[in-house]
KERO-227399 format. One record per residue (C-alpha): residue in three letters; x, y, z. Coordinates in pm, whole numbers, padded with zeros to 5 digits, always signed. Each point is the difference from the previous one (the first is absolute). Layout:
BEGIN
ALAXYZ;...
//
This chain:
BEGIN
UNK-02600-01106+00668;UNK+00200+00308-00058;UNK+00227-00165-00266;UNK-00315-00094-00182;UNK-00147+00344+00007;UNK+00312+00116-00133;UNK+00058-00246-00278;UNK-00347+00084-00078;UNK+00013+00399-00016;UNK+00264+00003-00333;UNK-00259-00239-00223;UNK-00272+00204+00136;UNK+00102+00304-00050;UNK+00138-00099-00370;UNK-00300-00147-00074;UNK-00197+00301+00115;UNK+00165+00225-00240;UNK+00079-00209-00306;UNK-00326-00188+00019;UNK-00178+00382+00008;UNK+00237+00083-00295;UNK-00132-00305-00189;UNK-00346+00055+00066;UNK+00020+00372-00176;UNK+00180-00165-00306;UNK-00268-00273-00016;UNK-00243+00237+00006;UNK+00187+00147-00315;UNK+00077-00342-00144;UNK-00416-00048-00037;UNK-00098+00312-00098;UNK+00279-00079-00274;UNK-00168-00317-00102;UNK-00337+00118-00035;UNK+00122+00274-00284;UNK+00184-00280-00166;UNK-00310-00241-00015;UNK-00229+00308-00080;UNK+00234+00113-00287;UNK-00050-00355-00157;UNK-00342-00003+00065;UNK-00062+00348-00209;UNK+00270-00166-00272;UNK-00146-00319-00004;UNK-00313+00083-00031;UNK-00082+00309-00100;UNK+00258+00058-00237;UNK-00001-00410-00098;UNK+00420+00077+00020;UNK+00146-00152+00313;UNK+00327+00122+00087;UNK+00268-00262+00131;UNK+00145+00139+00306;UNK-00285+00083+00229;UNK-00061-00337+00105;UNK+00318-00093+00128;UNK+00031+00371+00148;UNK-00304-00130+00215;UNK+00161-00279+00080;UNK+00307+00174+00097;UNK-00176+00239+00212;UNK-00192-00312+00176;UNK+00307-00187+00073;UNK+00126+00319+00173;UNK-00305+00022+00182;UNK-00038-00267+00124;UNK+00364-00082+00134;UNK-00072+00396+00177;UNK-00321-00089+00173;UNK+00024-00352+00088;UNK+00231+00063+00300;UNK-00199+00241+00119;UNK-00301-00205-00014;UNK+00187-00302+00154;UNK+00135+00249+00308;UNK-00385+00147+00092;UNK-00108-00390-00041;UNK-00210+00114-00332;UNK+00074-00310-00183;UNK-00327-00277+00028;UNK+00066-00260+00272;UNK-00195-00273+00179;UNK+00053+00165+00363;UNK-00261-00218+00193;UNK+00255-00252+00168;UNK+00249+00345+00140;UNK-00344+00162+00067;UNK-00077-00297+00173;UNK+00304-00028+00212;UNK+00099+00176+00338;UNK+00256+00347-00121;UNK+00327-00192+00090;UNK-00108-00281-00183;UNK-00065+00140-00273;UNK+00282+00172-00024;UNK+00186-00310+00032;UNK-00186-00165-00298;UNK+00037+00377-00187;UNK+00365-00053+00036;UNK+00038-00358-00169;UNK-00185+00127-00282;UNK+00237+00293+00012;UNK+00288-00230-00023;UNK-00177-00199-00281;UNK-00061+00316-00222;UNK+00380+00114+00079;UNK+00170-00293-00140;UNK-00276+00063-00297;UNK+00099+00317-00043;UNK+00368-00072+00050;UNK-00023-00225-00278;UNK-00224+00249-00227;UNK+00281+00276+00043;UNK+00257-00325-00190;UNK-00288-00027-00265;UNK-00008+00397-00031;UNK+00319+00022+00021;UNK+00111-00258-00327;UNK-00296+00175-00208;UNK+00171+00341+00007;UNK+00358-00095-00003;UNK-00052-00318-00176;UNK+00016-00097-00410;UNK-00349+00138-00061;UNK+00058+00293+00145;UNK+00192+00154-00281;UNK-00328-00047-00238;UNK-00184+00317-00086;UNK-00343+00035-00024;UNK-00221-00061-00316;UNK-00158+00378-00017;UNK+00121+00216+00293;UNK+00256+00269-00100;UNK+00130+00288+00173;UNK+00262+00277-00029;UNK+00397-00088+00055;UNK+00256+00277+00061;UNK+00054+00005-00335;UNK-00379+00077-00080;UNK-00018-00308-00200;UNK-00267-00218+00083;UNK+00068-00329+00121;UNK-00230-00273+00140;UNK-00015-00048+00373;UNK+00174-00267+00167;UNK-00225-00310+00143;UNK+00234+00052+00305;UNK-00162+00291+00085;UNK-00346-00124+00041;UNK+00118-00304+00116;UNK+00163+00237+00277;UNK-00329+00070+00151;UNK-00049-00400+00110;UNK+00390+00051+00183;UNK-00093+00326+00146;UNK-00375-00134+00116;UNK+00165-00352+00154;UNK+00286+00197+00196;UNK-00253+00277+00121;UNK-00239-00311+00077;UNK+00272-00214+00206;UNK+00107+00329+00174;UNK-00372+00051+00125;UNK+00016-00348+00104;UNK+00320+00038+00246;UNK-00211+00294+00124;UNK-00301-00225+00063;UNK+00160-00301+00165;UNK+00209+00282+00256;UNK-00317+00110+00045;UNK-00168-00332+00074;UNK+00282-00065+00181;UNK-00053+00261+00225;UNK-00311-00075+00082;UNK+00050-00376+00068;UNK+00207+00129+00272;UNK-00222+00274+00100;UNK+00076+00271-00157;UNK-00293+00063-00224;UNK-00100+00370+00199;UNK+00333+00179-00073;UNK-00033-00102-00391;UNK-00090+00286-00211;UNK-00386-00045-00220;UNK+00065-00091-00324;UNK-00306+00091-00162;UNK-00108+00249-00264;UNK-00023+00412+00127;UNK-00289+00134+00033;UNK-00005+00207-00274;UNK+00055-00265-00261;UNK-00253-00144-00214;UNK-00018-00376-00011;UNK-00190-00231-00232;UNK-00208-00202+00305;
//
């Protein structure tokens, strides 16, 4: 039990921090997106003269966003799930079932990080996109690289598969009866959530 709790203090503490860290530049990544789509909406339609790089900055920001927050979500089990059967189920056993989905989403992920992997070191990667520029050392401007938004599906699958070592040494743990030493993973307080 104490080799668990110690494989499992590194991925939580990690995920503690960076998944924090992620959250903030989410939050960031959003509020980004909304200028961009309000921008077009004034040039669109107010001026009737859209411009052609806010939509893919949304999109940018989005991508981002999403690959920040989705670990996060996954870790304080925010994501929708049909929970009756583990409800339904004595705590060991449903920590038992929790950790062959565990495994299942592990090998899913494992195989998302190969995916997310070949789209930003792979042949596409070195396409640029169709309207969004930004500043080299050289001050020229210069489209941005797909690989860069791509990045954000890599970043969001590794952050995802790390969450999901912590949550099967957590199940783990409790399967072998653990669960009262394991640290709440839940939001603080202090933070609003959208429930």
């Amino acid at each position: 039990m104490k080799l668990l709790h110690w494989l499992l203090i590194p991925f939580q503490t990690f995920n503690g921090i960076v998944l924090q860290l992620g959250r903030a530049v989410a939050i960031v990544a959003i509020t980004l997106m909304v200028v961009a789509i309000l921008i077009q909406v004034f040039f669109r339609y107010v001026l009737n003269n859209p411009l052609p790089w806010p939509d893919e900055a949304a999109r940018f920001a989005m991508l981002w966003m999403t690959g920040l927050i989705a670990p996060l979500a996954y870790r304080r089990g925010g994501f929708v799930a049909i929970d009756m059967l583990v409800r339904a189920l004595p705590e060991r056993a449903a920590a038992l079932l929790s950790l062959v989905l565990l495994a299942i989403a592990g090998v899913v992920l494992g195989w998302g990080i190969d995916i997310g992997l070949s789209e930003v070191t792979g042949f596409m990667s070195r396409a640029k996109t169709a309207s969004l520029y930004y500043v080299n050392l050289d001050l020229e401007w210069v489209k941005v690289p797909r690989q860069w938004m791509m990045m954000s599906f890599f970043v969001g699958v590794v952050l995802l598969f790390l969450v999901n070592v912590e949550l099967f040494l957590r199940s783990l743990i409790t399967v072998l009866g653990g669960r009262d030493d394991l640290a709440d993973l839940g939001p603080p307080e202090d933070e609003i959530m959208a429930e």
